[in-house]
N, C-alpha and C positions, 0 to 999 in steps of 0.2 A: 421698153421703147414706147414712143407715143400711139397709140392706137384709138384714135379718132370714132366715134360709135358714129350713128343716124344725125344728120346735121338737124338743123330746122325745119327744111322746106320737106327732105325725106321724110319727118315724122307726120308734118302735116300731110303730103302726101296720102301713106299709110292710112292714116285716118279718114282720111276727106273718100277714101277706096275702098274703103271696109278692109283689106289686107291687115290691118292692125289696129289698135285701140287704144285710150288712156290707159285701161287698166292695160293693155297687155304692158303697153310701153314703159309706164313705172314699177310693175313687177321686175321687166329684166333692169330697170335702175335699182332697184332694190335687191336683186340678186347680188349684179356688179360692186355694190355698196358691201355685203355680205360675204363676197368673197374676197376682198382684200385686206377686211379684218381693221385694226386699229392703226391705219398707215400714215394718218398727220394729215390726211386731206377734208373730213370732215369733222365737225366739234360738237355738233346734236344734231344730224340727219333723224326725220319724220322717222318713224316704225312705220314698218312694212304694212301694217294694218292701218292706220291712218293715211297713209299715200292711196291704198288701195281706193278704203273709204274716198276719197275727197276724187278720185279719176271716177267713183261710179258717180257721183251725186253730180260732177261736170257733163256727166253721158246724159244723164238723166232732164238736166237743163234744158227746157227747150229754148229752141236757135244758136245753140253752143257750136253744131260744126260751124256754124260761118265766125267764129269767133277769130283775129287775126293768129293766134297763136295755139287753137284749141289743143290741147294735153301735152302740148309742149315742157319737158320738166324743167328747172333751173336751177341754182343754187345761189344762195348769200351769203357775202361775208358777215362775218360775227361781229361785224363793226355797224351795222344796219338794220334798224328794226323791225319784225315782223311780231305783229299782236299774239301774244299765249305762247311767247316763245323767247328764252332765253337770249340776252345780248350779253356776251363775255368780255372782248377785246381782250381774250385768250388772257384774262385773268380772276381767274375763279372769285376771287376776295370782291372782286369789282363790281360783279354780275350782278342784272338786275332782269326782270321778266318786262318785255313791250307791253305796253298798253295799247299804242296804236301801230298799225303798221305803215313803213315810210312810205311819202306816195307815189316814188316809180315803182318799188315794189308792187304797190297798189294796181296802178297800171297794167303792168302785167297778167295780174289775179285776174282784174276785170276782163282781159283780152284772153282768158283761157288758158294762159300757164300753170304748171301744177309746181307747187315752190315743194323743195325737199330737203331742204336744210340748210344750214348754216355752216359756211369751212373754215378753216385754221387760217391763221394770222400770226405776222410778227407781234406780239404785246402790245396793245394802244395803237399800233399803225405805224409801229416804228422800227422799220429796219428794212430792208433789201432784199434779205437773204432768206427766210423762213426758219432761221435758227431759234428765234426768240419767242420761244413759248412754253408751257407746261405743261401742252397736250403733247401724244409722240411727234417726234422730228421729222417733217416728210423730205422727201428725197425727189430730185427729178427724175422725171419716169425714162431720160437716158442712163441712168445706171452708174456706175463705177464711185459711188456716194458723191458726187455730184448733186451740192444744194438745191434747192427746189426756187429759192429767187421769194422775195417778201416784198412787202407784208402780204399781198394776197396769195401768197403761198397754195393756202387749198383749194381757192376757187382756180388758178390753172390748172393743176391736178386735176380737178373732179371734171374739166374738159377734157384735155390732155388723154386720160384714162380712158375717154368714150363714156363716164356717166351720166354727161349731163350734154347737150348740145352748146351752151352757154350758161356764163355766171357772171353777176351783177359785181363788183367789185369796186377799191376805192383809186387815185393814184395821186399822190400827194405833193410826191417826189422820185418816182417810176412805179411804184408799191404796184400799177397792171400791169406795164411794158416787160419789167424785169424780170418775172416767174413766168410771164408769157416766153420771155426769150428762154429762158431756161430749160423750157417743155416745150419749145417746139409750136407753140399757136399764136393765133393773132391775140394783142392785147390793143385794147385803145382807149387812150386819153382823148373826148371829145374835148373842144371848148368849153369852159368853165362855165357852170351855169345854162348851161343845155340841158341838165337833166338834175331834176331837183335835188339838192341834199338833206331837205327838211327829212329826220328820224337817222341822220346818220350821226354818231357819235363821232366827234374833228377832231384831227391830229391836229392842223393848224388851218383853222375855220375860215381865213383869206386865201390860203391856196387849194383846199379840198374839193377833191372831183373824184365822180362819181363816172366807173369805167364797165365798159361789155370786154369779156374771155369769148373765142369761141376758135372754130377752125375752120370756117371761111365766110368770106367779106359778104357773101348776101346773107347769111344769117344775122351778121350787125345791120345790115342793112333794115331785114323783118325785124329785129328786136327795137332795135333804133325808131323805129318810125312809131313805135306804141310807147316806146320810154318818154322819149323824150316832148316835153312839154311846159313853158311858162308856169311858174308858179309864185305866185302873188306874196307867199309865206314864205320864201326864201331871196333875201336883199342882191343873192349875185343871179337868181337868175334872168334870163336874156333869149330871143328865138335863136332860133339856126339861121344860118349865114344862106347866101345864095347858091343854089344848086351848080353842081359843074355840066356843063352844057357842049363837051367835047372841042377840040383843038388840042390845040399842043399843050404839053404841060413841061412848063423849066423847073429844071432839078438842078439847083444848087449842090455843089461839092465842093468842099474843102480840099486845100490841099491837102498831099498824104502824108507831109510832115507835120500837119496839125490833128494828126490821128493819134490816140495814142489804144496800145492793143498790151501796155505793161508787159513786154518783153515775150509776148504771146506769138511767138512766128505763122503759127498754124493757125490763127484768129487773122492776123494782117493778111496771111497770104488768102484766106477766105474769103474776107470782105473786099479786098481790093478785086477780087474775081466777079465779086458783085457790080464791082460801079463799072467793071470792062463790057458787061452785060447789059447796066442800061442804055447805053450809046444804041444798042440794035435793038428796041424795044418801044422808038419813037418819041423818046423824050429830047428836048433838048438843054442837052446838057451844059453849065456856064459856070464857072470858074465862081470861087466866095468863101469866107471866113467864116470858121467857129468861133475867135476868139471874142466876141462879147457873151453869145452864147454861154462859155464857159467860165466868164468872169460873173457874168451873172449867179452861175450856178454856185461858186465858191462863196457867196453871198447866203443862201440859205443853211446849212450848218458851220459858220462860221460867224454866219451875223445872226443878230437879234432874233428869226424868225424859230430857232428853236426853243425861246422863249414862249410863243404861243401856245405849246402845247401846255403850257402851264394855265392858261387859264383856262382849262376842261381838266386836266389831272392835277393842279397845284395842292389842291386841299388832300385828296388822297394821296397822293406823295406822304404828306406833313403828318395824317392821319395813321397809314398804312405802308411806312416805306418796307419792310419784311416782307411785306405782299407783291411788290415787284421785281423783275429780274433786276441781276447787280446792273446789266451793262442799258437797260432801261432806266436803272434810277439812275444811271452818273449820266446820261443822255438828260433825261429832265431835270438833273440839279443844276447842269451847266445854263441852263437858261436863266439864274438867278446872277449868273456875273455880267448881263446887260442892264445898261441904264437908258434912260428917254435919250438923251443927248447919241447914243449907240442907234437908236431906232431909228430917231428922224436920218442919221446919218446915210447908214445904209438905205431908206429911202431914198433919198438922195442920187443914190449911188445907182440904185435900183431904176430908177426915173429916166437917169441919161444912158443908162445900158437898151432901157427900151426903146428911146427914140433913135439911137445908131439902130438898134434890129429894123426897127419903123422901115426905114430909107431902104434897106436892103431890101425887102419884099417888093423895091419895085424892079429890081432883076432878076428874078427867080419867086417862081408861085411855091415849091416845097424846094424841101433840103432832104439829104436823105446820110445819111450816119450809122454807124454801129449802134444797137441797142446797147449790148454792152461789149467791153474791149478784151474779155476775156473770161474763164470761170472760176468758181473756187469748190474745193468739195469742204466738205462740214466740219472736216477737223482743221484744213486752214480758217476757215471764218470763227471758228470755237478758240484758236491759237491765238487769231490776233480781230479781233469782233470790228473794231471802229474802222482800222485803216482798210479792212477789204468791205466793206459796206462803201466806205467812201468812193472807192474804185467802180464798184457796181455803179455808183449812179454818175459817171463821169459824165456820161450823156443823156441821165434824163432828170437830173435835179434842178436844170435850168426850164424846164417845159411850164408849169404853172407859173414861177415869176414873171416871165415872157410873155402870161398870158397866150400860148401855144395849144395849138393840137396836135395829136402824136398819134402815132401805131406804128406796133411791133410786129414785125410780118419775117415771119421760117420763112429762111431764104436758103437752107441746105445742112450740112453738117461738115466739119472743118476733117482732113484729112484722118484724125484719131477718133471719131466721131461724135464731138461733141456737136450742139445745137449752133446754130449760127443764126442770126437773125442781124435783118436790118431795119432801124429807126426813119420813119417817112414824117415828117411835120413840116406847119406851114403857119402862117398867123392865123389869129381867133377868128371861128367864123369858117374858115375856110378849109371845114374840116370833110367836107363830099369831095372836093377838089384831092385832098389827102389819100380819101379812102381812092377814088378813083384812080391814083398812081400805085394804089400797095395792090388791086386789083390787077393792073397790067403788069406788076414784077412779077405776080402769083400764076399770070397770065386766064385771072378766073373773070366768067362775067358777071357785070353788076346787077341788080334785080330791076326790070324797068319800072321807075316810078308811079308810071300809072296802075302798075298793080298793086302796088302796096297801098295806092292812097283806097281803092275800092274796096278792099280789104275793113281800112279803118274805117269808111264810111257804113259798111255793115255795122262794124261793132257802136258806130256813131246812134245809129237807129237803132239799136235795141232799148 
């Protein structure tokens, strides 16, 4: 089961108290790492003696405690580059060692995080479920073999588990939201371009975004506020939208015959217990459609755009197809049956889905939906790989095309006890507005602004 370790603020705490320390902190990461042995959540975690090393030489730093994040540990997907340290995209053949490291990662480092490795992935960044790799198969830490949710599979895990307070992850096309739901934590897909992708390797380079794991909202709040940043060497990025400033917030719902939960009783009868809940929670609640939402989404692995992946893995395809999984390479071969006349179309298509979404955003600030409509364990996804992937992402394969922000917020466990979780998004930009509503379902407080900003102002003057 999920077992949440030290958030953020408790480890800074700890430290800022003398109660605790980098080194003690990354030793119990490093124990926790040690005792669950080869379990699919991470793909090259530091050695013990190197974590050690880098939490003394952080002690040893002078004006390190006022650092915003000092010995905070974290983890990376294998899809994201960290300098002297292997990038796989959990395909060994493919692997190459960073030379530089990416620059939120960077970020981070600078602000007193202690990075500890690298976790498992669906193959190349494609898949939903966490099945798709050929490091061991990780599981969600609900049990009963019950998938772990992809591609960022190990970075929920290595939360999830309590070894990490948070993880840097990607979400393409749910790749955070959907192993967050899996496991029980928050996942969030900020607005695209809020936090740079430059050193991340692209599944598909116009919709790629760069996500926070953790298991609870001020922790993305502290992490958030150091990641993210303008950067000049990446063409999508953009600031943050305007902070939310309190008042009411409208939550858009669908009707509950535009749900779909695949014949899952105990999933419907779950979430609709959710949406009876925010009625008394201050929102105000107004009536709205998914359906463009979801035509949207049938647009990304059915049109052209899984042809993109081709122009980052086309050559190694062609080079190395024995090097990738069967049901990865008929996923990138399919991308050779689009042509131009196919691309602009679905543009097209893509264009006026957005401006119906447009119009709606002005009766309702967020929507709120299922993460996902149900679960699989490892031997149906192994049975039948494409159609329960598709399923997975009913509701979040339309979040990047929509240009969306999203998070996946534990909202309980379904009568048999599987995880349950509900999807909070809103348009680009307006993703404090987001967090601020997944904060009132979780019923947690948000960190007040002016402390985070004195925080970075420290780290500003060093």
């Amino acid at each position: 089961m999920r077992n949440p370790g030290p958030t953020v603020a408790e480890i800074l705490a700890s430290h800022e108290s003398g109660s605790g320390s980098p080194s003690s902190t990354v030793a119990r990461v490093a124990d926790a790492i040690e005792a669950r042995g080869a379990d699919g959540t991470w793909i090259t975690p530091v050695p013990r003696a190197e974590l050690l090393a880098a939490a003394a030489e952080l002690e040893r730093r002078p004006g390190a405690r006022t650092l915003p994040l000092y010995g905070v540990p974290f983890g990376v997907k294998d899809s994201i580059d960290v300098a002297g340290r292997p990038t796989t995209l959990a395909c060994p053949d493919f692997a190459y060692v960073a030379t530089e490291t990416a620059p939120a990662v960077r970020r981070l480092l600078d602000a007193g995080a202690l990075y500890v490795g690298k976790t498992n992935l669906d193959q190349f960044a494609t898949g939903l479920n966490g099945t798709r790799t050929p490091y061991p198969m990780p599981r969600s830490v609900f049990g009963g073999d019950l998938i772990s949710g992809g591609s960022s599979s190990g970075s929920a895990l290595a939360v999830a588990l309590g070894q990490v307070p948070f993880c840097v992850a990607t979400d393409t096309a749910g790749s955070g939201r959907v192993p967050a739901a899996l496991n029980g934590i928050l996942g969030w897909k900020p607005s695209r371009g809020l936090i740079s992708t430059v050193g991340l390797v692209p599944a598909c380079k116009s919709l790629d975004c760069l996500t926070l794991m953790a298991s609870r909202i001020e922790d993305l709040d502290r992490v958030f506020a150091v990641i993210a940043a303008p950067d000049p060497a990446d063409p999508w990025s953009r600031a943050r939208g305007a902070r939310y400033r309190g008042g009411p917030i409208r939550v858009g719902l669908p009707a509950e015959s535009e749900l779909e939960f695949f014949g899952d009783e105990a999933f419907r009868t779950a979430h609709l217990g959710v949406r009876d809940r925010l009625y008394g929670l201050g929102f105000d609640c107004v009536p709205t459609t998914l359906t463009p939402f979801l035509d949207a989404g049938a647009l990304l692995y059915q049109g052209p755009w899984v042809a993109e992946r081709l122009v980052e893995f086309g050559d190694f395809l062609d080079e190395h197809p024995e090097s990738i999984l069967p049901v990865i390479r008929e996923i990138l071969t399919s991308g050779y049956e689009f042509n131009a006349v196919d691309v602009f179309r679905a543009q097209q298509q893509l264009q006026e889905l957005r401006a119906v979404v447009a119009r709606m955003w002005a009766d309702c600030d967020v929507m709120v939906v299922p993460t996902i409509g149900t679960t699989c364990t490892i031997g149906e996804v192994l049975a039948n790989p494409i159609d329960t992937n598709t399923m997975l992402g009913h509701y979040t394969h339309f979040g990047n095309l929509l240009d969306l922000t999203a998070i996946a917020v534990p909202v309980g466990t379904t009568s048999d006890g599987r995880p349950v979780s509900a999807m909070v998004f809103g348009p680009a930009l307006a993703d404090d507005t987001v967090l601020a509503a997944a904060a009132r379902i979780l019923d947690e407080p948000r960190l007040a602004e002016a402390h985070l900003d004195i925080r970075l102002v420290q780290k500003e003057r060093r």
